[in-house]
C-alpha positions as CSV (number, residue, x, y, z in Angstrom):
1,X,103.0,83.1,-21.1
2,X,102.9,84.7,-24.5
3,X,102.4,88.6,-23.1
4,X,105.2,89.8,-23.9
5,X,104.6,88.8,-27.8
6,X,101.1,89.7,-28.2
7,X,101.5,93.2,-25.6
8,X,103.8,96.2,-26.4
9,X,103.6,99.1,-24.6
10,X,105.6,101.9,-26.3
11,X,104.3,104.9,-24.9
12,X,102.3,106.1,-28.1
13,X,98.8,106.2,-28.3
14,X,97.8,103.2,-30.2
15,X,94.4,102.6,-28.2
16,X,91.2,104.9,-29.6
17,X,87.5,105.1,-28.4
18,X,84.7,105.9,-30.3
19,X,81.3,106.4,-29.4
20,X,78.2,106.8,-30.2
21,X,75.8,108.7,-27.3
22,X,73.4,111.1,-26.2
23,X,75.1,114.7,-24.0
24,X,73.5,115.8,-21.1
25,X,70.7,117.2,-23.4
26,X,69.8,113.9,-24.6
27,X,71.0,115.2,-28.3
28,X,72.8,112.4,-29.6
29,X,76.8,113.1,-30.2
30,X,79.6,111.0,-31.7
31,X,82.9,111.0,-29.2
32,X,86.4,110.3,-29.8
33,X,88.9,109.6,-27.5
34,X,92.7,108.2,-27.5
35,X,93.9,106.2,-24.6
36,X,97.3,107.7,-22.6
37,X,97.5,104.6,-20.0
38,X,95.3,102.5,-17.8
39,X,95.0,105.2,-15.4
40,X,93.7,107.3,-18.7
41,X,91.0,104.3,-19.4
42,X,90.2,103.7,-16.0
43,X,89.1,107.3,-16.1
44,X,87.0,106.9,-19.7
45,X,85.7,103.9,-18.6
46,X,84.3,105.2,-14.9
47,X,83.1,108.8,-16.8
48,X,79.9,107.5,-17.8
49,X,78.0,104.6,-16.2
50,X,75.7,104.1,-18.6
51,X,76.8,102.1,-22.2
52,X,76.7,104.2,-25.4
53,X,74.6,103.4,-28.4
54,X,77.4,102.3,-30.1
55,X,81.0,101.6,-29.1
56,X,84.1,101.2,-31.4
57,X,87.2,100.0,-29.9
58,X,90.3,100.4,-31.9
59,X,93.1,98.8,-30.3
60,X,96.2,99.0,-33.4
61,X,100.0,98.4,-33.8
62,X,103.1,100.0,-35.0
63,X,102.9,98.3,-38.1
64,X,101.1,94.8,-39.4
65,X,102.9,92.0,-37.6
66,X,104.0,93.6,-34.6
67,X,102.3,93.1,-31.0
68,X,99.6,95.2,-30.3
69,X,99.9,98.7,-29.1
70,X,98.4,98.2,-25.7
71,X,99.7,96.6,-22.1
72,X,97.9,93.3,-20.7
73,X,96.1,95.0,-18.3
74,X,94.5,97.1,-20.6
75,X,93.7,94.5,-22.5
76,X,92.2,92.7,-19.3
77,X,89.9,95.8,-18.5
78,X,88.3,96.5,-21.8
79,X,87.5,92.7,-22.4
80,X,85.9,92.3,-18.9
81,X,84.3,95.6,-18.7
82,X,82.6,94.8,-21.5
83,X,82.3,91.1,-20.8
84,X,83.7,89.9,-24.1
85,X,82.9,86.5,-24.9
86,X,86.0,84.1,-23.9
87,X,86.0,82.7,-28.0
88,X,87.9,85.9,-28.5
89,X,90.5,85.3,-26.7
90,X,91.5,82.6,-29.7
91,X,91.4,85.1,-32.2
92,X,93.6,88.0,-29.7
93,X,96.2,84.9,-29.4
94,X,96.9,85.4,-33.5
95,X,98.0,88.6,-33.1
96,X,101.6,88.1,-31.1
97,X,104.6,89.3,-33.0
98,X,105.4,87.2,-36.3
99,X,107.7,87.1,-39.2
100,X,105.2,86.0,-41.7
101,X,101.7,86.9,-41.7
102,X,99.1,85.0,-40.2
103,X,96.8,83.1,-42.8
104,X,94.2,81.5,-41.3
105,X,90.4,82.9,-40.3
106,X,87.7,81.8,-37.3
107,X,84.2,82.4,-36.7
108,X,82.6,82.2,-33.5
109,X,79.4,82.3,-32.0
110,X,78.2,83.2,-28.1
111,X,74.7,84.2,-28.3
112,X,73.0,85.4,-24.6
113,X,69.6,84.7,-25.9
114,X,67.9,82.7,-23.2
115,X,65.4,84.3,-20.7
116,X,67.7,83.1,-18.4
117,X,70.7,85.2,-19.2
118,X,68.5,88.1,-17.9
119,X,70.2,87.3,-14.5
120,X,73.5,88.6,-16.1
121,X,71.6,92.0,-16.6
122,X,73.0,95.2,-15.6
123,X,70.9,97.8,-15.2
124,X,72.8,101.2,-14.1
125,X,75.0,100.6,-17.4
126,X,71.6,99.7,-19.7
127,X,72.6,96.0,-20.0
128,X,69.7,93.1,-20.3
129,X,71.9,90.3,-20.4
130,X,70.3,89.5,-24.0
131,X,72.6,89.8,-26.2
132,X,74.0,88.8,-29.6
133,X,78.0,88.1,-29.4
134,X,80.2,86.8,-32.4
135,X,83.7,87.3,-33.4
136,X,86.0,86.8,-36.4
137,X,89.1,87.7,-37.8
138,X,89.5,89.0,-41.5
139,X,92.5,88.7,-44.2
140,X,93.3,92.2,-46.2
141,X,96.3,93.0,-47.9
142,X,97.3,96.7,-49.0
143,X,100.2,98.3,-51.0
144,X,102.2,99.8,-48.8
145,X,104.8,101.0,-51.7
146,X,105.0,100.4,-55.5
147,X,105.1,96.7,-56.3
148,X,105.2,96.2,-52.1
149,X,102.5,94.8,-50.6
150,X,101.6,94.3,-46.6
151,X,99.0,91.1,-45.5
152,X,97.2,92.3,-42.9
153,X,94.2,90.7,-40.5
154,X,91.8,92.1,-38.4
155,X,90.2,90.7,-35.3
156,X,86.9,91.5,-34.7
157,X,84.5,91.0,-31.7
158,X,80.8,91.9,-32.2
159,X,78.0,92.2,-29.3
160,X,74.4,93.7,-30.2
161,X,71.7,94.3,-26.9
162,X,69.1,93.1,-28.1
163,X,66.3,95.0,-25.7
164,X,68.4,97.6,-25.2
165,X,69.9,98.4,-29.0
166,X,72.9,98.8,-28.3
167,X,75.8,97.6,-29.8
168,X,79.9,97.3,-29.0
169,X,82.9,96.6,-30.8
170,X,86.2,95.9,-30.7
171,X,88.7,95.7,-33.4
172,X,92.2,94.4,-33.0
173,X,94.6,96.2,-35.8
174,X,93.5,96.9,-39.4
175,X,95.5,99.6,-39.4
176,X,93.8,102.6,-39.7
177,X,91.9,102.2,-42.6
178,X,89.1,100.7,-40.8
179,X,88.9,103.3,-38.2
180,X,88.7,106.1,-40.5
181,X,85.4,105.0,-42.7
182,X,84.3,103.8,-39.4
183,X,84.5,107.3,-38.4
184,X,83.2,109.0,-41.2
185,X,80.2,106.4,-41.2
186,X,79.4,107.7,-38.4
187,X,79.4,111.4,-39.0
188,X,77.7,111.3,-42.2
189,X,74.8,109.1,-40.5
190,X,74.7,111.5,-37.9
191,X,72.8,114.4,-39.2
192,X,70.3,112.0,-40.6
193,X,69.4,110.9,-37.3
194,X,66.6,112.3,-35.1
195,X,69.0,113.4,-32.1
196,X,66.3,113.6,-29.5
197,X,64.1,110.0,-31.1
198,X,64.4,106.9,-29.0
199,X,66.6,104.2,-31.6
200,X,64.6,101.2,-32.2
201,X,65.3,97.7,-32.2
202,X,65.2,96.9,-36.1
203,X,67.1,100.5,-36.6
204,X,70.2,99.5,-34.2
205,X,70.3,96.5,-35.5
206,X,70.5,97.4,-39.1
207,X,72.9,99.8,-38.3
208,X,75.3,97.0,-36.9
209,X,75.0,95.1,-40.6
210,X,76.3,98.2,-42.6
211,X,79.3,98.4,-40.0
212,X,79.5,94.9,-40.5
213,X,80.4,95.4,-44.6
214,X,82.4,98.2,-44.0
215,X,84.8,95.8,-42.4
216,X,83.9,92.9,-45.0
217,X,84.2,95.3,-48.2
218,X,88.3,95.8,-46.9
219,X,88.9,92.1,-47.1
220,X,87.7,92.3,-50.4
221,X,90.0,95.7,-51.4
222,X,93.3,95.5,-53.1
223,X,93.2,91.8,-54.8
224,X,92.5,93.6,-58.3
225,X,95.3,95.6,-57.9
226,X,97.3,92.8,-56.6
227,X,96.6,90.0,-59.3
228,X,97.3,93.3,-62.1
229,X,100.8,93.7,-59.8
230,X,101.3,89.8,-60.3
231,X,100.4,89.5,-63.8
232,X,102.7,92.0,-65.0
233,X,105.6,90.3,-62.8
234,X,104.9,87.3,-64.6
235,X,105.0,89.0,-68.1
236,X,108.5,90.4,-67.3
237,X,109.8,87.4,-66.1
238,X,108.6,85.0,-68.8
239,X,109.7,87.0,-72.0
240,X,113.1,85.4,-71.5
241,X,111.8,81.8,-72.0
242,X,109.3,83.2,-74.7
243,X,112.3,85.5,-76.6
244,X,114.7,82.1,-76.2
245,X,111.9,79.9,-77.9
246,X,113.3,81.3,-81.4
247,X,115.9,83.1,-80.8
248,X,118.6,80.6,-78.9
249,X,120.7,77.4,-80.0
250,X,117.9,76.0,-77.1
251,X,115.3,76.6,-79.9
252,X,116.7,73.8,-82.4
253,X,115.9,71.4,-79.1
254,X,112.7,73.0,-78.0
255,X,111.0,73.1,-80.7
256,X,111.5,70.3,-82.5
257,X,110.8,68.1,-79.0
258,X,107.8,70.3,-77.8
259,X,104.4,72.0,-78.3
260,X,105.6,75.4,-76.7
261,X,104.0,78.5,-78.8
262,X,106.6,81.2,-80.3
263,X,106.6,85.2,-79.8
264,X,104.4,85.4,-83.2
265,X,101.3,83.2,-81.3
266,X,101.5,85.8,-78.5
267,X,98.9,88.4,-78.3
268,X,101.2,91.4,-77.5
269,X,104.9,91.8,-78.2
270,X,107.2,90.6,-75.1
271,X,108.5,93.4,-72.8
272,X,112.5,92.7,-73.2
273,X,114.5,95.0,-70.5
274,X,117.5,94.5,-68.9
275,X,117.8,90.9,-70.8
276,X,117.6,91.7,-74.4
277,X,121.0,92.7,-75.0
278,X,122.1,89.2,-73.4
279,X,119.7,87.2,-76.1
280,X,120.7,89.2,-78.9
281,X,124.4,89.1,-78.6
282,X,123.8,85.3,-77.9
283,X,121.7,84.8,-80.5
284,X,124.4,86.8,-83.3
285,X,127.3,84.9,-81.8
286,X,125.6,81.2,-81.7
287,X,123.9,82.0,-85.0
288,X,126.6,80.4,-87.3
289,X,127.3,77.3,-85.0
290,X,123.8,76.8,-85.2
291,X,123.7,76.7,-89.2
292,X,126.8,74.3,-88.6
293,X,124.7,72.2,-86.8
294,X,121.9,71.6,-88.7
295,X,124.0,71.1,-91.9
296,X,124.3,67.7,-90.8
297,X,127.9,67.4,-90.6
298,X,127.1,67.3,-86.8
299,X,124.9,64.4,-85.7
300,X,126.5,62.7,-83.6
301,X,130.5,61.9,-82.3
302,X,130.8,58.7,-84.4
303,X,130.1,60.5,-87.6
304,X,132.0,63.4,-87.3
305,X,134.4,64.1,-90.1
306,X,137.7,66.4,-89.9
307,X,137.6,68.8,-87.2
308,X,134.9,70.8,-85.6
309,X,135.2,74.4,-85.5
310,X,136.0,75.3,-82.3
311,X,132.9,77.8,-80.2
312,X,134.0,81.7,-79.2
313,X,135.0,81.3,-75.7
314,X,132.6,84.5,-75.2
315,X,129.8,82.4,-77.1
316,X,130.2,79.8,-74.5
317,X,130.1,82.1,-71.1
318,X,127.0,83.9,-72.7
319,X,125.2,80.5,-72.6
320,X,126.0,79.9,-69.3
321,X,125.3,83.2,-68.2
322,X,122.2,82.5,-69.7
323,X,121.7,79.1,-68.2
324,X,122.1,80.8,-64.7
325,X,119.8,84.1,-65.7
326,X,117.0,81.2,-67.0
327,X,117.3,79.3,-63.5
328,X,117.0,82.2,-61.6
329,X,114.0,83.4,-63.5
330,X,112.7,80.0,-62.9
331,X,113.3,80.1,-59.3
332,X,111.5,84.0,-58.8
333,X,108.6,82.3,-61.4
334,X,108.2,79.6,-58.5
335,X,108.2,82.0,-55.8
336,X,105.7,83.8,-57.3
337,X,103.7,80.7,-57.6
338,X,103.7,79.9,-54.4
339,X,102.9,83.3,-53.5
340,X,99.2,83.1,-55.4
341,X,98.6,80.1,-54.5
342,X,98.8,81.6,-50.5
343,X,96.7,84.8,-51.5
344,X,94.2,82.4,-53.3
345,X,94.3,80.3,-49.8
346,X,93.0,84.2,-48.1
347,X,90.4,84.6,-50.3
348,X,88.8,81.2,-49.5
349,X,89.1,82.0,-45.9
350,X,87.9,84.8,-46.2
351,X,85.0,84.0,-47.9
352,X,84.1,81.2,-45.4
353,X,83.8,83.8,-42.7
354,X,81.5,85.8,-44.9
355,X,79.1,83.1,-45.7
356,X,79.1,82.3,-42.4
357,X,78.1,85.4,-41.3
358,X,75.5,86.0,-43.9
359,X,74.0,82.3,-42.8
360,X,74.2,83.7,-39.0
361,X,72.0,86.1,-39.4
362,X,69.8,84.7,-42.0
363,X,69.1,81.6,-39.5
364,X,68.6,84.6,-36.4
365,X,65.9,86.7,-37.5
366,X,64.0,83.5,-38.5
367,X,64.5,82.0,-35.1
368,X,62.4,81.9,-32.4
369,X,65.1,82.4,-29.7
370,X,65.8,86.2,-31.4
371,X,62.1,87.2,-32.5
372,X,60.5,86.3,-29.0
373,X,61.8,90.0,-27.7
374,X,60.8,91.7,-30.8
375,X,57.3,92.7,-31.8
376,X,56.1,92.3,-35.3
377,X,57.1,95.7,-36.7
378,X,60.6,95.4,-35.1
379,X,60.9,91.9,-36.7
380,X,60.0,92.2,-40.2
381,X,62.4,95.5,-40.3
382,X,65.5,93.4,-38.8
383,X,64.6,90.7,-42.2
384,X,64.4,93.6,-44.2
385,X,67.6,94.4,-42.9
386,X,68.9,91.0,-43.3
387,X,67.6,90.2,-46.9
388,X,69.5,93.7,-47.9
389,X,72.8,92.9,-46.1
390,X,73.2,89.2,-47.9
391,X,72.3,90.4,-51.2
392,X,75.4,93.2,-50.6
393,X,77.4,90.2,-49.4
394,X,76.5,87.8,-52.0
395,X,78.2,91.0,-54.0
396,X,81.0,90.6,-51.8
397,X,81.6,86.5,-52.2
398,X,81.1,87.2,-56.0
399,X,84.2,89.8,-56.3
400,X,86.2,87.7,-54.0
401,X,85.4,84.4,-56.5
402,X,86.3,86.5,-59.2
403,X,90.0,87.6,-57.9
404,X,90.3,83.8,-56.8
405,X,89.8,82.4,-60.4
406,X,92.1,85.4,-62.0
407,X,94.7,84.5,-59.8
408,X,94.2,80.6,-60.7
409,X,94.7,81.7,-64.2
410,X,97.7,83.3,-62.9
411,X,99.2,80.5,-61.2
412,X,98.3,78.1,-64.5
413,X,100.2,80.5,-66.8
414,X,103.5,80.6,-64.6
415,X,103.2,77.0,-64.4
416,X,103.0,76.5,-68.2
417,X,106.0,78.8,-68.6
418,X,107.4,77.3,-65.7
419,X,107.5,74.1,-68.0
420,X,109.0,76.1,-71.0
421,X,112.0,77.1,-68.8
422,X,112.5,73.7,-67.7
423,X,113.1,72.8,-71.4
424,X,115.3,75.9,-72.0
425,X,117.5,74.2,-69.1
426,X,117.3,70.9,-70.2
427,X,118.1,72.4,-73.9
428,X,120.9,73.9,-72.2
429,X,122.5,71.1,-70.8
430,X,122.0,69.0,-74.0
431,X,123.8,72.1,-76.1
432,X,126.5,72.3,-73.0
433,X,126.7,68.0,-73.4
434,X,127.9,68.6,-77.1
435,X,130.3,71.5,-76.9
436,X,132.1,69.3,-74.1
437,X,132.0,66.2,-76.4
438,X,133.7,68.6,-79.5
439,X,136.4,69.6,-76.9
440,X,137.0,66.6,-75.8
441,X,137.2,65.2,-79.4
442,X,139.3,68.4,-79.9
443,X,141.9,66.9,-77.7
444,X,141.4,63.7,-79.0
445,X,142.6,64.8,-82.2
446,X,145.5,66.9,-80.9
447,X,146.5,63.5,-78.2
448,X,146.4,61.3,-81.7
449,X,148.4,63.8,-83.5
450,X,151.4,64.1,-80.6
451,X,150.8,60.0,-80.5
452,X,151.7,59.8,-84.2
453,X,154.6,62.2,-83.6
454,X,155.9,59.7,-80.6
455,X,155.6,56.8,-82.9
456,X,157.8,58.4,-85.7
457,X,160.6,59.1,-83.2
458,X,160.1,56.1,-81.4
459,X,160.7,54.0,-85.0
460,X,163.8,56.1,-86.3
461,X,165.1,55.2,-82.3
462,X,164.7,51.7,-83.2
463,X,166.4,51.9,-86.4
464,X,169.2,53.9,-85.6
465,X,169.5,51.9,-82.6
466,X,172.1,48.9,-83.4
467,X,174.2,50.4,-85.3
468,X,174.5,52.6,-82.2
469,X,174.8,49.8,-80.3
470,X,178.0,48.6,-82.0
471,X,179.6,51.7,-82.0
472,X,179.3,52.0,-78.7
473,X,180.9,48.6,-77.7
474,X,183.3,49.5,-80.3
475,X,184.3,52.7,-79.1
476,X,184.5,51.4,-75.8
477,X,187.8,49.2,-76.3
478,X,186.1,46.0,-75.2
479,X,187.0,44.3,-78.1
480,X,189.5,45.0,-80.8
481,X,190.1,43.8,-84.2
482,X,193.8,42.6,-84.5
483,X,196.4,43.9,-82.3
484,X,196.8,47.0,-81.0
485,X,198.7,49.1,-83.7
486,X,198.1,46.6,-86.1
487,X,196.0,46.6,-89.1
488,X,195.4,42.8,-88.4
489,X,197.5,41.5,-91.4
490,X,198.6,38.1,-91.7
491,X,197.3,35.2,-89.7
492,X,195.8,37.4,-87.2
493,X,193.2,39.1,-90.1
494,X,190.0,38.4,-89.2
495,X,190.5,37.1,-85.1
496,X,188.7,39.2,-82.6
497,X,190.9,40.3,-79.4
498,X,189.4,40.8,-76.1
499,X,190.7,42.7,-73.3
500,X,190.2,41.2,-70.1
501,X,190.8,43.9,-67.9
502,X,188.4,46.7,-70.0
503,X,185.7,43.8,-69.7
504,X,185.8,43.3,-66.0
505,X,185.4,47.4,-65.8
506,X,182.4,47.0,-67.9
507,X,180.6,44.6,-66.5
508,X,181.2,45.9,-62.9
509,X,180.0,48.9,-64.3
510,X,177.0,47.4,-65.6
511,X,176.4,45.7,-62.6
């Protein structure tokens, strides 16, 4: 159902063989081959009956999260030519197209160790049927670029012959990396081996536990390099919370309210790039509404006396261009966060495999089930093996633990700065609270001052007012004193005349 997102053919060659074998001399010869097709394997596959000493399938992809560089039915032929365990089919399911790399690891076990399995035997290609099978998948991550890194995984399936000494593999991408030390493994062993001398039992075997590092050691590769990647990301994006400590009105708030150390308790002196001119020119403009401040003459609004002095409107946009540049700093801090947090998440997972692998074979070459087809020389040289390889990977689990607990540290320190940015923003908001409360006081004062104005006008209105009054109804001819013409003389000084038609007008016209 999911073919078409775990299966891309392309056309390139993205399927390589590489074995281990004897010629037609018996002189033993390592082989490499690239696959063109199915036709192309069919043909590799059907060359040679017999199974080599060692087989290395390398089956990769175009790049980390893309399907794998095969078709289904290639795919289908190596694992049942081989007669892969059915487990790994889990672990070839986590390998379909993605957007985000897969994080999680498996171990499984499918051991043929039974005198019964000898029915499964297959003599013409040197199989007993007694076999050892696991397979696991691996977390690695690599820098592709500077400050770019890839999470990759390999799959790995694992089968060792246990009368026969032979061993096969098959790796699902990894990239090349594994392949190539693989490789060379291989050809610097070579000379050291007797060509013509039968491989033992114990030899094989041990043989199979350094391939088994080489794979382990890559999980274990590039975490140094990472966590040095991360800590200097954190450095640069921190020394604008640890520069605004001192150096920003936020600073009267902070550190009067919290424990937060300042540049001088810092071991090394803050890395200020592209920021710096934005904190110093903040810092010059604020620096005298700051000493205004903590004068006292501005405590709170109840107390203030006269008028404020009013903030640069360039002082104010540098704060909140601030405010947003401390949010956003915040917000990559988190990301980064949550980043370690999924790389610490790897390591664990990784390291599970490992100790599962070192208590596999511990608990095998101490069982009865393994050591019945071994003789006593062949057994105390597989322990001998076996006590080597999980001293190497207790070296392994320790380097893993120790990238684990530097990235912790990591993770602690951008959540403690974390915190301090929370208080530059909460600083901010407070600062931001009171230049709102000045301008609105501001226009308090300059409201009161137009009210006043109102009132004066609105008193000489009412003063002037009668007397305007009378004129009016004066000047309007409604009433007259005396007759008209007349000075009002005589016995009609001091009677008031009213003209009945001038009235009517008026009060229709008030009406």
């Amino acid at each position: 159902q999911n073919a078409s997102r775990i299966f891309q053919w392309t056309g390139k060659n993205l399927v390589y063989f590489s074995d281990l074998d004897t010629d037609e001399d018996g002189v033993l010869r390592h082989y490499q081959r690239s696959i063109q097709g199915l036709v192309d394997l069919q043909a590799h596959l059907n060359a040679k009956q017999s199974a080599p000493h060692h087989r290395f399938i390398h089956i990769t992809s175009k790049w980390s999260r893309s399907p794998l560089g095969c078709s289904q039915h290639e795919m289908d032929l190596i694992l049942t030519n081989h007669q892969v365990m059915a487990s790994f089919v889990e672990i070839l399911l986590k390998f379909q197209r993605r957007e985000t790399p897969y994080a999680l690891t498996t171990f499984r076990i499918e051991d043929h160790l039974k005198p019964s399995f000898r029915q499964l035997a297959l003599k013409p290609l040197n199989r007993s049927g007694i076999r050892l099978q696991h397979c696991f998948n691996v977390l690695g991550i690599e820098e592709y670029e500077t400050g770019s890194w890839s999470f990759r995984q390999v799959g790995v399936y694992h089968s060792f012959d246990v009368q026969e000494a032979r061993s096969t593999w098959v790796f699902l991408k990894g990239d090349f990396t594994i392949k190539t030390r693989l490789t060379k493994a291989l050809e610097s062993a070579l000379p050291l081996m007797n060509p013509k001398a039968p491989k033992s039992t114990s030899h094989s075997f041990g043989e199979t536990l350094e391939y088994h590092l080489l794979i382990l050691q890559w999980c274990a590769e590039g975490w140094a390099e990472y966590a040095e990647d991360m800590e200097s990301k954190r450095r640069d994006t921190t020394v604008l919370a640890k520069i605004s400590l001192q150096q920003t009105p936020m600073a009267l708030h902070v550190s009067s309210t919290s424990g937060y150390p300042t540049t001088d308790n810092f071991s090394r002196e803050p890395r200020i790039e592209a920021d710096f001119s934005l904190i110093q020119s903040l810092s010059r403009r604020v620096s005298k509404f700051a000493a205004f401040k903590s004068s006292g003459l501005f405590r709170n609004t109840s107390e203030r006396l006269g008028r404020l002095p009013e903030p640069p409107q360039a002082m104010e946009r540098d704060i909140m261009h601030f405010a947003d540049l401390a949010f956003k700093k915040l917000q990559t801090l988190r990301s980064y966060a949550v980043e370690i947090q999924d790389m610490m998440s790897r390591i664990e997972n990784n390291a599970r495999v490992i100790e599962s692998i070192a208590t596999r074979y511990h608990n095998l070459v101490r069982s009865r089930t393994f050591t019945q087809y071994l003789n006593e020389e062949h057994i105390s040289g597989c322990q001998e093996y076996v006590d080597d390889f999980e001293g190497q990977l207790h070296v392994i689990l320790g380097s893993l633990e120790s990238f684990r607990s530097r990235l912790r540290t990591i993770h602690d320190q951008m959540e403690h700065e974390g915190d301090a940015f929370n208080h530059i923003l909460q600083a901010h908001t407070m600062f931001t609270a009171d230049m709102y409360a000045q301008s609105t006081l501001r226009s308090a004062d300059s409201m009161n001052d137009k009210t006043v104005s109102m009132h004066i006008i609105t008193i000489f209105t009412l003063i002037f007012l009668p007397g305007t009054f009378v004129a009016t109804i004066f000047s309007s001819g409604i009433l007259t004193f005396g007759q008209d013409g007349e000075f009002g003389f005589g016995s009609d000084m001091g009677d008031w005349k009213k003209k009945p038609s001038e009235t009517k007008a008026e009060v229709l016209m008030a009406g």
